[in-house]
Phi, psi and omega in degrees: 000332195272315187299317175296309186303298196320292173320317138332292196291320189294290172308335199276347161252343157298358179265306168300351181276352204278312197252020166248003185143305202278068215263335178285113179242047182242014161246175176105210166196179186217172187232113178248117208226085152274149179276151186259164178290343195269029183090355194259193192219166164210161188231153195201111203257141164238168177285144177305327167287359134354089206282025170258135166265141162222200156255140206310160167188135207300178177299295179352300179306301205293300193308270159004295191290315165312302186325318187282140132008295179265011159259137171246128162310126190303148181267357174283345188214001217339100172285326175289151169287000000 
């Protein structure tokens, strides 16, 4: 059930971005931030044309963010360079 709300939250601001405007999702990069069982989060960076939605983030964020330990490039859209 916690999994369909997430998803549910997902579509419903992928709807509103649609419908303000904001339909190009093929520039940019996202942040997808799962929890570990041991409390910690990992992050997993994606292309914006990604079908994993995250939170949006400029290149800059995104080169930073590779740098770190607990992020991993997605293996599906592969955003590094």
């Amino acid at each position: 059930m916690v999994y369909l709300r997430i998803q549910l939250g997902a579509v419903q601001a992928r709807i509103a971005d649609l419908e303000n405007g904001q339909a190009d999702g093929d520039t940019g990069w996202t942040l997808q931030l799962m929890p570990s069982p041991e409390g910690t989060c990992r992050g997993y960076l994606h292309h914006a044309s990604c079908f994993i939605r995250g939170r949006p983030l400029a290149q800059d964020q995104a080169r930073k963010l590779l740098e770190m330990p607990e992020i991993t490039a997605c293996d599906a859209c592969h955003p590094d360079p």
